[in-house]
Structure formats: structure tokens, C-alpha cells
N, CA, C and O atoms as a GROMACS GRO file, in nm:
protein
  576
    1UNK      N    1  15.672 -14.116   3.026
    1UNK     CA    2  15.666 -14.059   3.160
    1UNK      C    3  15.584 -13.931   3.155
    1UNK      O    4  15.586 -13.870   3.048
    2UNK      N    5  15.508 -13.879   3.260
    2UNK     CA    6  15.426 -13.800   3.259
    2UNK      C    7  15.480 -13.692   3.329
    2UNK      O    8  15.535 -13.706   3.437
    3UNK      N    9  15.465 -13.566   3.264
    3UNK     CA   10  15.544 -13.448   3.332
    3UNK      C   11  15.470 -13.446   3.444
    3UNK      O   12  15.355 -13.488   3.451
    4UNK      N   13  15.536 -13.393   3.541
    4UNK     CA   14  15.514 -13.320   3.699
    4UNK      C   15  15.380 -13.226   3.636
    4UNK      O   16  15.362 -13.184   3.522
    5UNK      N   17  15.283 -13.212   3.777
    5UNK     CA   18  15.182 -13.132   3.699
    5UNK      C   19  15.230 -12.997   3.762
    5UNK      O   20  15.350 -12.998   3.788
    6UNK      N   21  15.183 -12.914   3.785
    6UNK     CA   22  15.232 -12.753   3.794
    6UNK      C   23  15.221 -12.716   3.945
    6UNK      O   24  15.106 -12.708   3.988
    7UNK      N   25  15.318 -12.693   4.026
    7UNK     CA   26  15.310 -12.636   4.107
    7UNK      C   27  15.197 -12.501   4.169
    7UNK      O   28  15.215 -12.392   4.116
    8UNK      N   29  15.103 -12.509   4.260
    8UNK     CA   30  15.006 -12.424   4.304
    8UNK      C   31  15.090 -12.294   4.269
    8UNK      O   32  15.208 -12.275   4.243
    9UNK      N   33  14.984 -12.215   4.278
    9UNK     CA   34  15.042 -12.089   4.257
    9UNK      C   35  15.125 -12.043   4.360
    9UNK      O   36  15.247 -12.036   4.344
   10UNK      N   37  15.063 -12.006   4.478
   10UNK     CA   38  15.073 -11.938   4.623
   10UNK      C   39  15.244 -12.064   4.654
   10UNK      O   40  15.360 -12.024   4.661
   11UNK      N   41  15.213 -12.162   4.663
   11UNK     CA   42  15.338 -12.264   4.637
   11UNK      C   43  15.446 -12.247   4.583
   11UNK      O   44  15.553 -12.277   4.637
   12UNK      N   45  15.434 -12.191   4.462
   12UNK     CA   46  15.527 -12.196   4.368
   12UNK      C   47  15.610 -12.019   4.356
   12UNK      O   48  15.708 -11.997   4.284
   13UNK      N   49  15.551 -11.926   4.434
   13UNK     CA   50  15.559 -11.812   4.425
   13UNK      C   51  15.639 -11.810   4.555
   13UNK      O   52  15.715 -11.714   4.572
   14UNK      N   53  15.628 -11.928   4.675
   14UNK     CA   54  15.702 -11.924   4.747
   14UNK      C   55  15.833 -11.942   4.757
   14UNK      O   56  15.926 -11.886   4.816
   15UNK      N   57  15.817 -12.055   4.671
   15UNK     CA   58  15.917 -12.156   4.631
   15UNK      C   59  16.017 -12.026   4.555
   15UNK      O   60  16.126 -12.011   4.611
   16UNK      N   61  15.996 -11.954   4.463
   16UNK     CA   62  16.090 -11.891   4.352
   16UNK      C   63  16.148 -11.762   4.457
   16UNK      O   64  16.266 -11.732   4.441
   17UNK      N   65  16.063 -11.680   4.572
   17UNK     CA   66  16.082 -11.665   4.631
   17UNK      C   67  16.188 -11.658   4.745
   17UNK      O   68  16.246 -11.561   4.793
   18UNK      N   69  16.194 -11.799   4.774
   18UNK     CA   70  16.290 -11.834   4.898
   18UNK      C   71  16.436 -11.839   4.867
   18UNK      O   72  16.528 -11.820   4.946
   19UNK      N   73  16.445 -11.878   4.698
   19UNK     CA   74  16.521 -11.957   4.614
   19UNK      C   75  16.571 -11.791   4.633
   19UNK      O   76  16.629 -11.760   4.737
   20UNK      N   77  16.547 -11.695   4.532
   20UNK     CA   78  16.608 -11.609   4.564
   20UNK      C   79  16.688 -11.507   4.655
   20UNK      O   80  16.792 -11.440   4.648
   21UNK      N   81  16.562 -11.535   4.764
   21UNK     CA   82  16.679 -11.520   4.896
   21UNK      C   83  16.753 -11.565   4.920
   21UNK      O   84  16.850 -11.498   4.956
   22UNK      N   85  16.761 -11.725   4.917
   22UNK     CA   86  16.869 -11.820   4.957
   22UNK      C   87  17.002 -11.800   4.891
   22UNK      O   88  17.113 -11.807   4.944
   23UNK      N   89  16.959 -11.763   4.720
   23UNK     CA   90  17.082 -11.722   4.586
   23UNK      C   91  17.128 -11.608   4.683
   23UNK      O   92  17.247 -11.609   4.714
   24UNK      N   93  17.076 -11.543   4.716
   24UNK     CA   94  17.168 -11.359   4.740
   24UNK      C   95  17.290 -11.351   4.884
   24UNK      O   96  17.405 -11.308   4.900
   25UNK      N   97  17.166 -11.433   4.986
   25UNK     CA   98  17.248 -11.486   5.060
   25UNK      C   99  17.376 -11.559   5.088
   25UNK      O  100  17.465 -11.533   5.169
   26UNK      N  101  17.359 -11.691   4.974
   26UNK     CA  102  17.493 -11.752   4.937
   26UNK      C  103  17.553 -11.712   4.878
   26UNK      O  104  17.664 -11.762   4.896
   27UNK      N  105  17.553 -11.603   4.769
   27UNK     CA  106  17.640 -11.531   4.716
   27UNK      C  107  17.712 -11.481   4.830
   27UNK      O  108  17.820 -11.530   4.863
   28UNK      N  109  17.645 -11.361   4.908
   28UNK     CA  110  17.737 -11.264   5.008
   28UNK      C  111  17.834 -11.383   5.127
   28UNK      O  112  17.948 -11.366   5.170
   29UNK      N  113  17.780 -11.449   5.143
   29UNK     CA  114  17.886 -11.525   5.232
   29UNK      C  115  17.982 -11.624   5.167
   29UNK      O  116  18.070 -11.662   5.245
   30UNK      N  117  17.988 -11.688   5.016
   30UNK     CA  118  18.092 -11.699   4.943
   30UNK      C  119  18.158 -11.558   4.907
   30UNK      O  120  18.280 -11.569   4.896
   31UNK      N  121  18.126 -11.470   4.893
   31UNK     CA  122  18.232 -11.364   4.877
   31UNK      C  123  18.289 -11.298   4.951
   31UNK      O  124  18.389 -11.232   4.922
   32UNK      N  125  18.216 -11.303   5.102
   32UNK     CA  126  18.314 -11.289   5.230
   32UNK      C  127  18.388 -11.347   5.221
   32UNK      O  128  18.497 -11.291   5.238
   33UNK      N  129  18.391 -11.473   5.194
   33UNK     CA  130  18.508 -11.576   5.220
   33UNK      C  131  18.646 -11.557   5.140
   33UNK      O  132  18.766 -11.577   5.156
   34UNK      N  133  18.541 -11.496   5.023
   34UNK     CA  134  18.673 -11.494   4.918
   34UNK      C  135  18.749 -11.392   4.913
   34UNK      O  136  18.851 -11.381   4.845
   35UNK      N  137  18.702 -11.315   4.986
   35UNK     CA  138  18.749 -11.172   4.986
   35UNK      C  139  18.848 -11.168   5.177
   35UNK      O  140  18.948 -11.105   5.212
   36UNK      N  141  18.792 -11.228   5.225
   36UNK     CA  142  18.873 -11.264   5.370
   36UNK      C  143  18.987 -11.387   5.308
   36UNK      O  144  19.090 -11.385   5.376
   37UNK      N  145  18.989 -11.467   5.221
   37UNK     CA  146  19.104 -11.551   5.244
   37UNK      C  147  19.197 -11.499   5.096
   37UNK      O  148  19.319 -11.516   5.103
   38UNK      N  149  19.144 -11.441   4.972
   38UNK     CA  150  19.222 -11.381   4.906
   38UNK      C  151  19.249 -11.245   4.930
   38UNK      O  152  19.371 -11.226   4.922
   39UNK      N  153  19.216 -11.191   4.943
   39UNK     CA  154  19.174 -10.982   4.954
   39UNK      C  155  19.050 -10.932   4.844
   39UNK      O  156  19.016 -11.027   4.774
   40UNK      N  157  19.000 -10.849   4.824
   40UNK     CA  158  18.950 -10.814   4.722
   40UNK      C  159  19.017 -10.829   4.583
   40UNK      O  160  19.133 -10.857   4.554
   41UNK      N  161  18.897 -10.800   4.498
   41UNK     CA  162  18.965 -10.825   4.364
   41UNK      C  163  19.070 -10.747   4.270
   41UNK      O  164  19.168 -10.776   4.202
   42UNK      N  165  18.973 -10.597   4.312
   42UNK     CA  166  19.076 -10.417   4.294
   42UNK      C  167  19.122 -10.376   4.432
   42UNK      O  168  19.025 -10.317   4.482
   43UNK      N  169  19.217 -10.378   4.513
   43UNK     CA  170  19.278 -10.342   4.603
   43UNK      C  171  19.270 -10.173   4.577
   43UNK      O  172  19.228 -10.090   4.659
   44UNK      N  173  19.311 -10.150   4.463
   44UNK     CA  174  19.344  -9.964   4.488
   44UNK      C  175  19.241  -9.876   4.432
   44UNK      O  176  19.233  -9.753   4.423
   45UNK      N  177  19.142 -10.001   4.386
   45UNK     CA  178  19.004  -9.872   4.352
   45UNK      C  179  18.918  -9.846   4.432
   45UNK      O  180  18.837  -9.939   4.424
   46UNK      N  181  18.890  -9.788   4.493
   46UNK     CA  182  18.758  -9.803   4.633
   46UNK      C  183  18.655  -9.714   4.542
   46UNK      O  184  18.538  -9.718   4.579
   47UNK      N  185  18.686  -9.633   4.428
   47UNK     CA  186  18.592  -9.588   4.395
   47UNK      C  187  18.486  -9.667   4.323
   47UNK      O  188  18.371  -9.624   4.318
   48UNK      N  189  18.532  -9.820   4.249
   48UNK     CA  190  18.444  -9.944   4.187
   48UNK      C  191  18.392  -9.977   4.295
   48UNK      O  192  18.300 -10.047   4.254
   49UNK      N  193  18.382  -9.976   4.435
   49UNK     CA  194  18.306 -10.028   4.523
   49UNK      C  195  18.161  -9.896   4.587
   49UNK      O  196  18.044  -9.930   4.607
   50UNK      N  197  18.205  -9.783   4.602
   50UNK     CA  198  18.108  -9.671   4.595
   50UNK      C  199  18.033  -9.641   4.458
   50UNK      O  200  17.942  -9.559   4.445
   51UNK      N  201  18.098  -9.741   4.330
   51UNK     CA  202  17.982  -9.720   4.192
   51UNK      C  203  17.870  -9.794   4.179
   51UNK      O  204  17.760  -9.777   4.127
   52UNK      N  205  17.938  -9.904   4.255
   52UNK     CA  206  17.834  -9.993   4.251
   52UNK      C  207  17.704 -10.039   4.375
   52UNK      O  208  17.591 -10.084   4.355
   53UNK      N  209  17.782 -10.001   4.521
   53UNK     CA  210  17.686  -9.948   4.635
   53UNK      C  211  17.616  -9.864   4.542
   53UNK      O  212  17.511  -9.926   4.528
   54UNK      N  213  17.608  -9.768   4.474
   54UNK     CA  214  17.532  -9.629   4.426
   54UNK      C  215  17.482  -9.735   4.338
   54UNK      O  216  17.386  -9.794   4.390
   55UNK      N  217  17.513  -9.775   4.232
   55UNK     CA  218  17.396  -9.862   4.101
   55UNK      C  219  17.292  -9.930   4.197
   55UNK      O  220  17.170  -9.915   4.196
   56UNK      N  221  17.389 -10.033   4.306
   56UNK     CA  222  17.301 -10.127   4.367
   56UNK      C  223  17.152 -10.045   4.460
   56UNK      O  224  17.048 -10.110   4.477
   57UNK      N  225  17.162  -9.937   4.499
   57UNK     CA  226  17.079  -9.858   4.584
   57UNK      C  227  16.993  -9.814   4.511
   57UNK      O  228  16.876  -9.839   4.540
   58UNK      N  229  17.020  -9.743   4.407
   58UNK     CA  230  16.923  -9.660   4.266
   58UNK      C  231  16.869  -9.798   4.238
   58UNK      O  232  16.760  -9.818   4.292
   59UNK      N  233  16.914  -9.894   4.171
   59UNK     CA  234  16.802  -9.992   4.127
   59UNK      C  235  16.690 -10.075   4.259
   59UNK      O  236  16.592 -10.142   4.230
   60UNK      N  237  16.739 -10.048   4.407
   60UNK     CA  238  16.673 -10.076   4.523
   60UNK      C  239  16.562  -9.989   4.464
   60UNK      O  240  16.466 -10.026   4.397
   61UNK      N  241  16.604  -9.834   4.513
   61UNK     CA  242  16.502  -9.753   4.545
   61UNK      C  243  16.406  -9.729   4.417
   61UNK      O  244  16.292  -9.688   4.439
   62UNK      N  245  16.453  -9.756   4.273
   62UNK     CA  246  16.374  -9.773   4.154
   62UNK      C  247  16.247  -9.900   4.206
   62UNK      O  248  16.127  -9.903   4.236
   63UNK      N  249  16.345  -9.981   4.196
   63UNK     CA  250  16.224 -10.092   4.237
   63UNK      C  251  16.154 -10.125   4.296
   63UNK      O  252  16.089 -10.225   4.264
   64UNK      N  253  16.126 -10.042   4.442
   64UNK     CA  254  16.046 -10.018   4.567
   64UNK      C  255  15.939  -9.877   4.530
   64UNK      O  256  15.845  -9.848   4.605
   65UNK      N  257  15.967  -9.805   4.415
   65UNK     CA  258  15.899  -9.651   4.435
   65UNK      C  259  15.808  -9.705   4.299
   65UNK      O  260  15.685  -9.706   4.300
   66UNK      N  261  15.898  -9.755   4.169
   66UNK     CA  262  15.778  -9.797   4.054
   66UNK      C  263  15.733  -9.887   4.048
   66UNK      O  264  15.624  -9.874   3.993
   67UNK      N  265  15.763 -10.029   4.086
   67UNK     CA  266  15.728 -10.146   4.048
   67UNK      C  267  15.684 -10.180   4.173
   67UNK      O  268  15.579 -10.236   4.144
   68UNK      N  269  15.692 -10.184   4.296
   68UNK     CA  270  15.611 -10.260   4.400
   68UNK      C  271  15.470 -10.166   4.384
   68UNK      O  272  15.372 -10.240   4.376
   69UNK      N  273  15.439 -10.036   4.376
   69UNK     CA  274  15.312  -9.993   4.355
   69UNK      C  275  15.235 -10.086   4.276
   69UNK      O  276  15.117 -10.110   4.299
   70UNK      N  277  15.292 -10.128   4.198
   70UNK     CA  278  15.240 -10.263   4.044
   70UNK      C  279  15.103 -10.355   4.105
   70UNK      O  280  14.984 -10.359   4.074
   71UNK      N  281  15.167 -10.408   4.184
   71UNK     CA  282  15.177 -10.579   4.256
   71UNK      C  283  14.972 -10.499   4.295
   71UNK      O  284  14.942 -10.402   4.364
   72UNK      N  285  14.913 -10.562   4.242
   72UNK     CA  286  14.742 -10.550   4.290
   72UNK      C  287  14.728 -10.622   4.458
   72UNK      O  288  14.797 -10.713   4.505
   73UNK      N  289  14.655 -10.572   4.499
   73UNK     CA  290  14.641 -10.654   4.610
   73UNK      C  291  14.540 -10.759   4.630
   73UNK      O  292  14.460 -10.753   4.537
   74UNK      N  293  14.515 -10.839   4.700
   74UNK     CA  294  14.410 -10.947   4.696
   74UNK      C  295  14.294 -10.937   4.747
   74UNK      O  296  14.264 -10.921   4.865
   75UNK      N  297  14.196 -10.953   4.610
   75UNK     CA  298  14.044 -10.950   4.643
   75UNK      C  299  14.019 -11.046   4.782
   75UNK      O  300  14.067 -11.150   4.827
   76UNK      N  301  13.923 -10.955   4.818
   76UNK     CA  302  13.834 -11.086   4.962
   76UNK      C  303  13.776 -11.207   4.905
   76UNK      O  304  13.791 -11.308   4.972
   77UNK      N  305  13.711 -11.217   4.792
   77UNK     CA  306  13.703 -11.334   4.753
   77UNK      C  307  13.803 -11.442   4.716
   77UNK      O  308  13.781 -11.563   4.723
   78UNK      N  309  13.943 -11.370   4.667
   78UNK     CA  310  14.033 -11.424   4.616
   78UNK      C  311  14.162 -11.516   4.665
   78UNK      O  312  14.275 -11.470   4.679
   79UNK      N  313  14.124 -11.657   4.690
   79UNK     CA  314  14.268 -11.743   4.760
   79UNK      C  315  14.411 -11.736   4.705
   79UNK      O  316  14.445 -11.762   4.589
   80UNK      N  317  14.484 -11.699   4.802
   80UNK     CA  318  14.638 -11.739   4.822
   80UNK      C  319  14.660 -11.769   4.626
   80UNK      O  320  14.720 -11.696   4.547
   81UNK      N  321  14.579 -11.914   4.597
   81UNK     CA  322  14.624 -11.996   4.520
   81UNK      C  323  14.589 -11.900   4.389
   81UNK      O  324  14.663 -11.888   4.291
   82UNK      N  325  14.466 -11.837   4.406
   82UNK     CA  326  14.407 -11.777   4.298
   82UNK      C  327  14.464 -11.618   4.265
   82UNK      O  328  14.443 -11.545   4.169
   83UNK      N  329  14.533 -11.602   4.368
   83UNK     CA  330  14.589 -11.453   4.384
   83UNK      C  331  14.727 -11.440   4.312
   83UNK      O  332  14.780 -11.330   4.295
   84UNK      N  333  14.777 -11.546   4.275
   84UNK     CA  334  14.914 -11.640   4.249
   84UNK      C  335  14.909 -11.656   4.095
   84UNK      O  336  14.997 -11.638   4.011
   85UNK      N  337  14.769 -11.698   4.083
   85UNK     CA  338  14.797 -11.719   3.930
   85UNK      C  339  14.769 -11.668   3.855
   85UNK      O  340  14.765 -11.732   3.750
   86UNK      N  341  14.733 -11.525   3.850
   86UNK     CA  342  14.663 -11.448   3.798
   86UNK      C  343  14.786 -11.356   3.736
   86UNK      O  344  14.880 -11.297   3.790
   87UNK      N  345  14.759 -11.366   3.643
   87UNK     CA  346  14.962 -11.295   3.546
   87UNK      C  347  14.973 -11.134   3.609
   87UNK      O  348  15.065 -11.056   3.582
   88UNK      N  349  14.894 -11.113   3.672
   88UNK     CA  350  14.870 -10.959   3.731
   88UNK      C  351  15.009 -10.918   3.838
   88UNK      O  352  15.100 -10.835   3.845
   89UNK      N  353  14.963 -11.022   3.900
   89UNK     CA  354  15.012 -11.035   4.053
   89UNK      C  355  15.146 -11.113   4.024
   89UNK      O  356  15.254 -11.054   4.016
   90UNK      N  357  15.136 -11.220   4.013
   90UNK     CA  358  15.262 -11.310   3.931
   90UNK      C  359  15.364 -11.233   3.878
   90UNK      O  360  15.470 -11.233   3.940
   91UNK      N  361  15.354 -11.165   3.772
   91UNK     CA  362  15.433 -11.131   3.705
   91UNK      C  363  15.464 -10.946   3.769
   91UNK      O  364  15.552 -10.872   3.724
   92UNK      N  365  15.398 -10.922   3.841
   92UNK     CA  366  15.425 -10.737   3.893
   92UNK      C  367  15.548 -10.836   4.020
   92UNK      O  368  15.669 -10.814   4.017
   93UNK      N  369  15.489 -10.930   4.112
   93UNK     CA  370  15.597 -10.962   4.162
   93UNK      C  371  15.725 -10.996   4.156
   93UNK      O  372  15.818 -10.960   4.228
   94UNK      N  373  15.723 -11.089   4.037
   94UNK     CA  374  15.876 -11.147   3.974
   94UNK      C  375  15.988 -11.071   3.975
   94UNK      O  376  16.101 -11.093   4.020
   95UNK      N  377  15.902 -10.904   3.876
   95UNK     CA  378  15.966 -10.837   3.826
   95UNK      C  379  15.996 -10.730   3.954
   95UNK      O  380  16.071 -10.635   3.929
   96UNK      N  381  15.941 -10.742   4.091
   96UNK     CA  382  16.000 -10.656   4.199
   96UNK      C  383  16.127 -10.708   4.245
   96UNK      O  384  16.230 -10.642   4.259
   97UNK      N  385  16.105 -10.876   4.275
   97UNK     CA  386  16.197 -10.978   4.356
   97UNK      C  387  16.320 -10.951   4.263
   97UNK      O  388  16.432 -10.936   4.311
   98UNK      N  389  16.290 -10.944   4.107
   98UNK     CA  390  16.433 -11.005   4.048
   98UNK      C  391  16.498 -10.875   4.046
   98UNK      O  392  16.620 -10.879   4.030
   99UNK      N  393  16.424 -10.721   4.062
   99UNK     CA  394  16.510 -10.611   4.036
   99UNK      C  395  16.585 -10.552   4.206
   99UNK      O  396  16.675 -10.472   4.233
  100UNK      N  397  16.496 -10.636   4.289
  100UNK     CA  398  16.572 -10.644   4.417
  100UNK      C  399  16.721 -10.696   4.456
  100UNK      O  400  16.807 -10.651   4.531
  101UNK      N  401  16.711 -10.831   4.358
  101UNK     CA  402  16.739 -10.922   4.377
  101UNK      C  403  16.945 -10.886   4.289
  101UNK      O  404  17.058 -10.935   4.296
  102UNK      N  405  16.869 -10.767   4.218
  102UNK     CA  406  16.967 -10.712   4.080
  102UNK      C  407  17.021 -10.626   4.201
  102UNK      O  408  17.130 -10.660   4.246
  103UNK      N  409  16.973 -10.546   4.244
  103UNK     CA  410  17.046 -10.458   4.317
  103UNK      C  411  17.161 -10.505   4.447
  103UNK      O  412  17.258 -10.456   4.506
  104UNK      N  413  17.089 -10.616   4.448
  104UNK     CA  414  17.143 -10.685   4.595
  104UNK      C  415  17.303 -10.726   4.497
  104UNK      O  416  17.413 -10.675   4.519
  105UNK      N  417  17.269 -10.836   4.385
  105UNK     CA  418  17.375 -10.856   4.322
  105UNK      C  419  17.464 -10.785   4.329
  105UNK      O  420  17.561 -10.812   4.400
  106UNK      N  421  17.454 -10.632   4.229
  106UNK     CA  422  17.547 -10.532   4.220
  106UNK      C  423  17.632 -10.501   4.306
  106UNK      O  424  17.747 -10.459   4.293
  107UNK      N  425  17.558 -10.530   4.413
  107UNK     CA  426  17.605 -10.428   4.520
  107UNK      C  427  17.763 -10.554   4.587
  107UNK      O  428  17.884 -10.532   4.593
  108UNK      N  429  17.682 -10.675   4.624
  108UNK     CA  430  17.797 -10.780   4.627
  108UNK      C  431  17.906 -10.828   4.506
  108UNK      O  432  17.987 -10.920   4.512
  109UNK      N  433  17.889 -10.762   4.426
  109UNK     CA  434  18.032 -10.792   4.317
  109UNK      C  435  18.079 -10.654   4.374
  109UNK      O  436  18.196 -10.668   4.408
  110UNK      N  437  18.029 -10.504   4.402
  110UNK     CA  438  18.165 -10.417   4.476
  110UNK      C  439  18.210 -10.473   4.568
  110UNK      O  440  18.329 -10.450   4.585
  111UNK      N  441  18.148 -10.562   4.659
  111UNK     CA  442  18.215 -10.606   4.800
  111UNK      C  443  18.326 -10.673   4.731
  111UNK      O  444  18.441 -10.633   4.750
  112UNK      N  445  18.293 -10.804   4.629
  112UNK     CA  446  18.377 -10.857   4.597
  112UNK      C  447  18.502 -10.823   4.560
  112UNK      O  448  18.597 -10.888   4.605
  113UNK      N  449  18.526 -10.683   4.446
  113UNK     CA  450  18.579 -10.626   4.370
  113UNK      C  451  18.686 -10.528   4.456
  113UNK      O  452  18.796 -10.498   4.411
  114UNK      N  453  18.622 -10.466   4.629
  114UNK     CA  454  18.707 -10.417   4.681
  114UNK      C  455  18.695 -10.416   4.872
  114UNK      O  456  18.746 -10.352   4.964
  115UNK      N  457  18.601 -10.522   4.855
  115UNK     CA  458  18.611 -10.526   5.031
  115UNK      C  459  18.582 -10.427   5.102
  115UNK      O  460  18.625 -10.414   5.216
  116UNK      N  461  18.513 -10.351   5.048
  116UNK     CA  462  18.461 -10.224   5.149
  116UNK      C  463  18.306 -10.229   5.182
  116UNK      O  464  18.209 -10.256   5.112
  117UNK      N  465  18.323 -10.186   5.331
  117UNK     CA  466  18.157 -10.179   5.378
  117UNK      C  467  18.041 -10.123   5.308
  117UNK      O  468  17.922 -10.154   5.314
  118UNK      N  469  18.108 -10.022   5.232
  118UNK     CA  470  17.975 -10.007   5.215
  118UNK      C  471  17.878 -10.060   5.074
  118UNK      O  472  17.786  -9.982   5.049
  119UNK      N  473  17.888 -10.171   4.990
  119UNK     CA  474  17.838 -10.195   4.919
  119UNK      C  475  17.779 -10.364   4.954
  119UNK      O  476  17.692 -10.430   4.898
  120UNK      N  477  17.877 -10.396   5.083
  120UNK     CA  478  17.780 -10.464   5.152
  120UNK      C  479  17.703 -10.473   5.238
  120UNK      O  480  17.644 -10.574   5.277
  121UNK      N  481  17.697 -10.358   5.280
  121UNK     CA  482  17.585 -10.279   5.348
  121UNK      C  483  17.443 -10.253   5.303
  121UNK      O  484  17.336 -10.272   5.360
  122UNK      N  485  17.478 -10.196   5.163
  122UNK     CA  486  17.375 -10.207   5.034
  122UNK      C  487  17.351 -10.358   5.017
  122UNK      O  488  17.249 -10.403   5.070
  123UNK      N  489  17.429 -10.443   4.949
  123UNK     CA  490  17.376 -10.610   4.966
  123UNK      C  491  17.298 -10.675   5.108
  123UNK      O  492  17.225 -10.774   5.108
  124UNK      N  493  17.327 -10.607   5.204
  124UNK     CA  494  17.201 -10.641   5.297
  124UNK      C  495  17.130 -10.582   5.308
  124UNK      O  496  17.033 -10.628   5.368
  125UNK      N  497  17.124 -10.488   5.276
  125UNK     CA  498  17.018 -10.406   5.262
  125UNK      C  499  16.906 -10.452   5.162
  125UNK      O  500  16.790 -10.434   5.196
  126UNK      N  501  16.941 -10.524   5.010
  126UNK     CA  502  16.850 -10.537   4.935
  126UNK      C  503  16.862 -10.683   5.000
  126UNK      O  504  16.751 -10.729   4.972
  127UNK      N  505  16.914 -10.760   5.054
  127UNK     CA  506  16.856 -10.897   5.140
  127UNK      C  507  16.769 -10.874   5.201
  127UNK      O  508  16.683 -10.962   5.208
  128UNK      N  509  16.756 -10.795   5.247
  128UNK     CA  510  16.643 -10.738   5.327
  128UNK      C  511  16.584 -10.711   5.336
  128UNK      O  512  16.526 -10.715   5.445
  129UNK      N  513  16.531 -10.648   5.214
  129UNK     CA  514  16.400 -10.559   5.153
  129UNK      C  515  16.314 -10.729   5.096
  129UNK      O  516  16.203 -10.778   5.114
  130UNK      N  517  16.431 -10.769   5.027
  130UNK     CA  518  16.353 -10.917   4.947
  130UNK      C  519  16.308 -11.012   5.070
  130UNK      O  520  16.217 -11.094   5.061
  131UNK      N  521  16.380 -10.988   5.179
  131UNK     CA  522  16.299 -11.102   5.263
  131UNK      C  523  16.140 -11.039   5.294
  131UNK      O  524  16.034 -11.103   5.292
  132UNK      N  525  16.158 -10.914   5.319
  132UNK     CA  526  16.040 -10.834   5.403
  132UNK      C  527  15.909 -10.817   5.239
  132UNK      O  528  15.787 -10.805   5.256
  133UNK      N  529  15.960 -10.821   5.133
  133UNK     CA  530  15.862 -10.859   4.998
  133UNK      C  531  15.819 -10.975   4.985
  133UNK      O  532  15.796 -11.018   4.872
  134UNK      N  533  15.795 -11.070   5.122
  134UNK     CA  534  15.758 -11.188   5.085
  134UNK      C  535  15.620 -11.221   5.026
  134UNK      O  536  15.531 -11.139   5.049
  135UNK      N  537  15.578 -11.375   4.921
  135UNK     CA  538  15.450 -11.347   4.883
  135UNK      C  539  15.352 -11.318   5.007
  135UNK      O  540  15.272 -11.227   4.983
  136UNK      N  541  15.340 -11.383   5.149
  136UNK     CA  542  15.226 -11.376   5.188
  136UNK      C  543  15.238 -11.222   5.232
  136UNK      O  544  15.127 -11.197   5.280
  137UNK      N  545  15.308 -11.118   5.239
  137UNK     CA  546  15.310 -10.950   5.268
  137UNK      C  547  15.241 -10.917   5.087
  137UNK      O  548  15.147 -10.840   5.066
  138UNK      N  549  15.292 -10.970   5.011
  138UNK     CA  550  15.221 -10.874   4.925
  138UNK      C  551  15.120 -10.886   4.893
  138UNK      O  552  15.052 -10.794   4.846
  139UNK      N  553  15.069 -11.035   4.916
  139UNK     CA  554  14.919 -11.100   4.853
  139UNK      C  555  14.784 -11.010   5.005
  139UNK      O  556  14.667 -11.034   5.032
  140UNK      N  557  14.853 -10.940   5.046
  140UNK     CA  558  14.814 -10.864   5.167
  140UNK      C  559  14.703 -10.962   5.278
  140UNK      O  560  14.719 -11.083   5.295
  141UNK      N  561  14.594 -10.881   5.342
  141UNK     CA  562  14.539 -10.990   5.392
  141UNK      C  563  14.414 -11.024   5.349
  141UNK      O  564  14.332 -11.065   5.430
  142UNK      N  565  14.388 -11.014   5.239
  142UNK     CA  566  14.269 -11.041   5.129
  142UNK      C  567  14.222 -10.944   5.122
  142UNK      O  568  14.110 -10.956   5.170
  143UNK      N  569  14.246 -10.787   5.070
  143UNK     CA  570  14.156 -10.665   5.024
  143UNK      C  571  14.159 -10.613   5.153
  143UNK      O  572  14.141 -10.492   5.139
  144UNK      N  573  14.176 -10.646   5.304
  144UNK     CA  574  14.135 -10.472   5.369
  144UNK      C  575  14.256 -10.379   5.331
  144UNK      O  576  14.254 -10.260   5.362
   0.00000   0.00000   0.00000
């Protein structure tokens, strides 16, 4: 059998993309649930839920101030597809989405851990940032 050949770049950057939003998303609304039909996990610590809003925000704002500067933007000559595969761009992105993607986490195991607003406040918050980092915003609009 012949392996699958490789997903386009611009394709495949979407694809890992969406996947991650979709992961962060389904996380926070399985842990509403779990946290609305059991209670939280620490009832009497509220301070594990303000440690981790705070981790989850610092690794937001880390990853928006050093690593999205990274991400090159796209030559005028340069397609979607070609902008994608270039380990430049590829890999400065990965490493924005997945430290977004870290913060968003963090922040939904305090929700989990104690049911308080504000660390899922922070988890939508980094839902949010990762939707608005999508590839076609960063691959910009070809160099202007």
C-alpha cells in the first residue's frame, strides 16, 4: 500500500490549526460540565485557580511579545502553499499556536481544579488569541 502523499502546506497548516482550536475548545466545555455536575476538584483552594489564571496569562503574553514577532511574513511572490512550507514560517508558527494553546490549557485545569471565573476567563482568552492567529492572518496578505 502506498502512503498518503503529504498534505499541501497552506492545507495542512490549516488543518493542525483548527485541530487545535477545536482541542481547547472541547476541553473547556467538558470541564464545565464536569465541574457543573461534580463541583470543582479543590473546593477550598481558590488560590490553585489564581496560580494558574497567572501561569496561563504569562505564557499568553510570553508568546504574543517573543515568538509571534518570529513568524516572517509572506513574500509577494510567495503562495499560500509556498509560504507553508518553508521551515521558517512553519515552524515560528507551530511554536506560537502550541504555546497559546499551553496557556489556554493551564488556565482550564484551574477552572477545573476550582471553578472560578477567572482562569476561565484566561482559557478564553487564549481561545481567542489562537482563533484570531489563524494561518491566513499570519501568512499576511503577501508582503504589503
Amino acid at each position: 500500500m502506498e502512503p498518503a502523499p503529504p498534505v499541501a502546506g497552506a492545507r495542512g497548516a490549516r488543518i493542525l490549526h483548527a485541530a487545535l482550536v477545536i482541542g481547547s475548545i472541547l476541553v473547556g466545555i467538558v470541564f464545565f460540565f464536569v465541574v457543573r455536575l461534580n463541583g470543582p476538584a479543590l473546593r477550598d483552594v481558590p488560590l490553585a485557580g489564581y496560580l494558574t489564571a497567572g501561569l496561563g496569562l504569562a505564557n499568553l503574553a510570553f508568546a504574543i511579545a517573543f515568538f509571534r514577532p518570529r513568524i516572517p511574513q509572506r513574500r509577494m511572490d510567495q503562495g499560500p502553499d509556498e509560504y507553508w512550507m518553508t521551515n521558517e514560517a512553519r515552524a515560528a508558527a507551530i511554536i506560537v499556536w502550541a504555546m497559546v494553546d499551553a496557556a489556554g490549557l493551564i488556565a482550564w485545569v484551574g477552572y477545573f481544579l476550582t471553578g472560578r471565573a477567572v482562569p476561565a476567563a484566561v482559557a478564553a482568552l487564549a481561545v481567542v488569541t489562537l482563533i484570531t492567529l489563524r494561518p491566513s492572518r499570519l501568512e499576511g496578505d503577501g508582503g504589503a
